[in-house]
C-alpha positions, 0 to 999 in steps of 0.5 A: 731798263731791262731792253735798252732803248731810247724810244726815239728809232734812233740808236743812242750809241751809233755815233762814238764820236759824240760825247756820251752824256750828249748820246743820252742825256735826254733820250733815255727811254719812256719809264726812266724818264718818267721816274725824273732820271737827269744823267749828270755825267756818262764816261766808261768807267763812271756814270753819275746820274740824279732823281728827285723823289716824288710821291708818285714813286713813293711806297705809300709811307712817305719814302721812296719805293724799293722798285724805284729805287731798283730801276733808277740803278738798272738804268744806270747799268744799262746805260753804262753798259751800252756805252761800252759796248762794240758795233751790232752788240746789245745788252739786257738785265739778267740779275740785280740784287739791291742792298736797301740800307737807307730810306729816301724821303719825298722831295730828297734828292738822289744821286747814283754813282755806278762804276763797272766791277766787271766788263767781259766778253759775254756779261758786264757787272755794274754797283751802283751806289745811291745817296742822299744829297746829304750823303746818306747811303740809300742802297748798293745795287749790283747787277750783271748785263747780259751782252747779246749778239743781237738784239732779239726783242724790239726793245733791244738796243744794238750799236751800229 
């Protein structure tokens, strides 16, 4: 999700005084929500968020694709970034690196738990861990946002 937005006009974090899983719980933008990404809980200090393998994401070997799994956790980041940030401040992607430890099968369900390891002035680091529903470890993700003083692409987001 490398240019948070919401696909909407809207800015899912204008109003600070809406919970934050109400702000995006099904605005997320068109490539998360086509991977079948349900936010379960959004806070500052702790994202949970829920995919469903479907084949369509899968790698052609019955599990899912390491891309997949890397923008489920980028979104993640994102998300938890943004909520985070201070009126008129955007944020973009600018490194991710992706621990595979585990495979998901077509039709297991995951679940991704991202807390911040760093919220600065200039960049945020988010880990995301993703499991099985069983519980299986598939990956730790970590990755840093870069926070821009305004957005400069038209998918950047920035609170108002």
């Amino acid at each position: 999700m490398d240019n948070v937005a919401n696909g909407s006009g809207e800015n899912p974090g204008a109003d600070p005084g809406k919970d934050p899983l109400a702000r995006f719980g099904r605005r997320l933008p068109a490539f998360p929500t086509w991977l079948g990404i349900a936010l379960v809980s959004v806070a500052p200090e702790r994202l949970v968020a829920e995919l469903t393998v479907r084949e369509e994401i899968g790698n052609g070997l019955g599990v899912m694709h390491g891309g997949a799994i890397m923008s489920f956790a980028d979104t993640m980041g994102a998300v938890g970034t943004l909520i985070n940030l201070p009126k008129g401040i955007g944020t973009t992607t600018l490194e991710s690196k992706t621990n595979f430890i585990g495979a998901a099968p077509i039709g297991a369900r995951l679940v991704g738990e991202c807390t911040p390891l760093h919220r600065g002035r200039t960049t945020q680091i988010w880990q995301t861990r993703i499991s099985r529903a069983d519980g299986k470890l598939v990956a730790i993700v970590t990755q840093t946002q870069l926070i821009l003083a305004a957005p400069s692409l038209p998918g950047d987001v920035k609170r108002e």
